[in-house]
N, C-alpha and C positions, 0 to 999 in steps of 0.2 A: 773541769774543776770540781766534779759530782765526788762526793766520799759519802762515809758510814761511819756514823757516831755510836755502838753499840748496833740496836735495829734500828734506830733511825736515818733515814737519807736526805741527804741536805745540799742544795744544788753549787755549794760552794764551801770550802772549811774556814771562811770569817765569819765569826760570831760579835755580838759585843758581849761585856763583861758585868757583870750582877753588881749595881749600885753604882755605874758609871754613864748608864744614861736613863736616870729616871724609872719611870714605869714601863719606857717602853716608846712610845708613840712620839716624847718627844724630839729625837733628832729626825719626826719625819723632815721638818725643815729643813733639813741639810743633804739627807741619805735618804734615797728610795730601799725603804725597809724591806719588799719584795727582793730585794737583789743582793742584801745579804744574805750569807746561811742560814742564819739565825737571827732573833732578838730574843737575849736571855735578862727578864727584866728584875729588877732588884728585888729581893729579899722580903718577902713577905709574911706578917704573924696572922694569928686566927682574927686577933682585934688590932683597930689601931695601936700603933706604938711610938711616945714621941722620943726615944734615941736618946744621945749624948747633951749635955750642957755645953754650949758654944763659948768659945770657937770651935767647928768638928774639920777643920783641914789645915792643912801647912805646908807648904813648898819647900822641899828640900831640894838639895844642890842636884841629885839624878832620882828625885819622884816629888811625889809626895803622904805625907801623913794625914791621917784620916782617923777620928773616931767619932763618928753619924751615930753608931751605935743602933741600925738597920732600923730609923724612922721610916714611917709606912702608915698609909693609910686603912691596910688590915686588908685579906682578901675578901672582902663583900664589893669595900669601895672599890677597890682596882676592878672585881671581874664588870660590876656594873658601868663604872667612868671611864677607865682605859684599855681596857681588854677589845672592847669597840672601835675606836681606832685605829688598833694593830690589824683586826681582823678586815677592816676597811683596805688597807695597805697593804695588804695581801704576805702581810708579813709570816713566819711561822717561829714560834711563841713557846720557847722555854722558859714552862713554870704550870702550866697542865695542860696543855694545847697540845705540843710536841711533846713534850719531858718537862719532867721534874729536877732541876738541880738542889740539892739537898744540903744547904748550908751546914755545915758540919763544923766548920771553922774562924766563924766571925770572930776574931782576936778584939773586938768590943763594946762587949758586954761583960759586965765584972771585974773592966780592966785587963781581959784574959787572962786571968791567972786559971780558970781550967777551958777547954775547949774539950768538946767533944770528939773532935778528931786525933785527940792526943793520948787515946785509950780506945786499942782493938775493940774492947770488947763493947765499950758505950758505942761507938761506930758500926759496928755492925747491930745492936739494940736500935737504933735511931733509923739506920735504911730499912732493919725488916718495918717498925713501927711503920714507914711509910706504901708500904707495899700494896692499900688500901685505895691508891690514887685508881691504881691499872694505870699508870703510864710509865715509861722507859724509866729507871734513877739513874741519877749518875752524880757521885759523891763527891762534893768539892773540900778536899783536905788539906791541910795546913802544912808548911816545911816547918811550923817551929815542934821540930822532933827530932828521935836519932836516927829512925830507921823508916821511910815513909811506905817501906814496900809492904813492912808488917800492917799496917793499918790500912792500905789498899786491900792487903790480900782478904781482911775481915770483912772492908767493906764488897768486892766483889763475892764472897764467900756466902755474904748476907742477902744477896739478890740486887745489887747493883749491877748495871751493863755496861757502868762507862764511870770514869774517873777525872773530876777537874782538878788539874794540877798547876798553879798552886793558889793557895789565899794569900794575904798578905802575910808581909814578917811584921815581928812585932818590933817595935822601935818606940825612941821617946825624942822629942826635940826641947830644946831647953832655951828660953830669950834670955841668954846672957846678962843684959839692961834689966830685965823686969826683976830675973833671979826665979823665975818661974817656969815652969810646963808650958810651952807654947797654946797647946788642947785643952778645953778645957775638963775633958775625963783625964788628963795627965798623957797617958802613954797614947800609940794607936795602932795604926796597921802602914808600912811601909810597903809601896806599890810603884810603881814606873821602873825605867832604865835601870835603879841601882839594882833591883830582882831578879832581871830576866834568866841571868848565870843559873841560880837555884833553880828557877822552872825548867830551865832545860834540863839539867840537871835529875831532876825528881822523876822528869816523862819519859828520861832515857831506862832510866832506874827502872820505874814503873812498867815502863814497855820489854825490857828483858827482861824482867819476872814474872809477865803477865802478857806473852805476844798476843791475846785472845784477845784481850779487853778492848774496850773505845776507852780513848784519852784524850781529852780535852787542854790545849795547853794555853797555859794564861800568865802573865807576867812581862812587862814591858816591853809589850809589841806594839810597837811605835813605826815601824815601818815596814816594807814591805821582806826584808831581807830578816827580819826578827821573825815573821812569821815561817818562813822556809825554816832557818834552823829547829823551830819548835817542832813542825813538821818531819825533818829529817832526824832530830829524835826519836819520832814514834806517833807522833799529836795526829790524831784524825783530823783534827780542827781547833783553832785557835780561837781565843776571844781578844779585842782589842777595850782596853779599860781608859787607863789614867791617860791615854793620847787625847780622850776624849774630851778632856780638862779643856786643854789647848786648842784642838781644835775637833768642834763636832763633827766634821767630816771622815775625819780619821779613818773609821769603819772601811769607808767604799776607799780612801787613797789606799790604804793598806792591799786591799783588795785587786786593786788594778792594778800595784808594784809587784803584787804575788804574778796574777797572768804577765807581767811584762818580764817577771826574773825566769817565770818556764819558757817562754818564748823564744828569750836568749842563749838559755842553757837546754834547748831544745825536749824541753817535757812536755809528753803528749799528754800526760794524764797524770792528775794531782796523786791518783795511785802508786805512780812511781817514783814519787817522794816521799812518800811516809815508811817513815824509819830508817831511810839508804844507811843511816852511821852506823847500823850495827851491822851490816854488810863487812 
């Protein structure tokens, strides 16, 4: 089950996904954190920051809508309160520990009307500006674009090793009855099942214009057969997000549906799934 995320190595390609389980340490209750690939913990500013005006989520009929607006206790309180934890769990920690994921694409803040990731040239400005960590980047980009391959290609061009593919879409939900925005920022970011097409999508894209690169795929892996296909696009490794809604476990079922689907389909090594589609 061992892959490579850019230079990093990671004893399995389930990850979780940035702003779907906290800081971090929470779903140790559920998931022994050591046993996934990763934990990639949510979005963090220099200062605290308190996010959206509530309501910040909504259930749609295949996800949901979200705009939090990347509330955070600011990295001082994380590295001191919950960084401890993780490292107790022997978990390994994308966000300066292992790597840096580089939100490039939060669709809320501003409403989204500009993102970062929706202009080469701010995208590769923001990865080099990070370059200062010393640790791995890997740039998580937006589908709401024409062409995603052009603004990978800045971002790896800039000094990125690895690519998360994708952020949310943006979407708006409307209460009929109220006559209003479901959110209370109006719009947000759409995540779960109705996405997962576009992420495959984007990793395929990404991964034939860039067989070098680490790619990370993200977008409603819900189960264990969603993460194979992201795989068999190109994905070194997957994150598991909005399943986590539903159920905190998610992470590790995911995980043991992936070794039960190689075992059946006779894969000796997660190697020999990454990318078979473009074979």
């Amino acid at each position: 089950m061992r892959t490579v995320v850019g230079t990093v190595a990671l004893p399995n390609p389930v990850l979780t996904a940035s702003g779907t389980s906290g800081y971090g340490a929470e779903l140790g209750a559920y998931v022994d954190l050591a046993e996934l690939g990763a934990v990639v913990v949510k979005s963090l500013s220099a200062d605290p920051w308190p996010g959206n005006a509530a309501p910040r989520v909504h259930e749609t009929v295949a996800g949901m809508l979200n705009a939090v607006g990347l509330h955070n206790v600011g990295v001082a309180a994380w590295r001191d309160d919950h960084l401890p934890a993780l490292r107790d769990a022997g978990a390994r920690v994308v966000a300066s520990i292992v790597a840096v994921e580089i939100n490039l694409s939060c669709p809320n803040l501003g409403g989204g009307r500009h993102l970062f990731a929706q202009s080469a040239e701010e995208t590769a400005e923001v990865v080099a500006a990070c370059a200062p960590c010393g640790r791995p980047r890997w740039a998580k980009l937006t589908p709401n674009v024409t062409d995603i391959t052009t603004i990978a290609g800045a971002a790896l061009d800039a000094g990125a090793e690895a690519l998360t593919l994708v952020n949310t879409v943006m979407g708006l939900g409307i209460d009929a009855g109220g006559r209003a925005a479901w959110l209370g920022a109006g719009g947000g970011g759409l995540s779960g099942p109705a996405i997962h097409p576009i992420a495959v999508r984007a990793v395929y894209e990404c991964r034939a214009r860039f067989p070098g690169a680490g790619i990370v795929g993200v977008g409603g892996v819900a189960r264990g057969v969603d993460a194979v296909e992201l795989l068999q696009a190109g994905a070194d490794a997957v994150q598991v997000g909005t399943a986590i809604f539903a159920d905190p476990r998610a992470p590790a079922r995911v995980l043991s549906e992936v070794r039960r689907w190689c075992r059946n389909a006779r894969i000796d090594r997660i190697a020999d799934l990454i990318g078979v589609a473009h074979v």
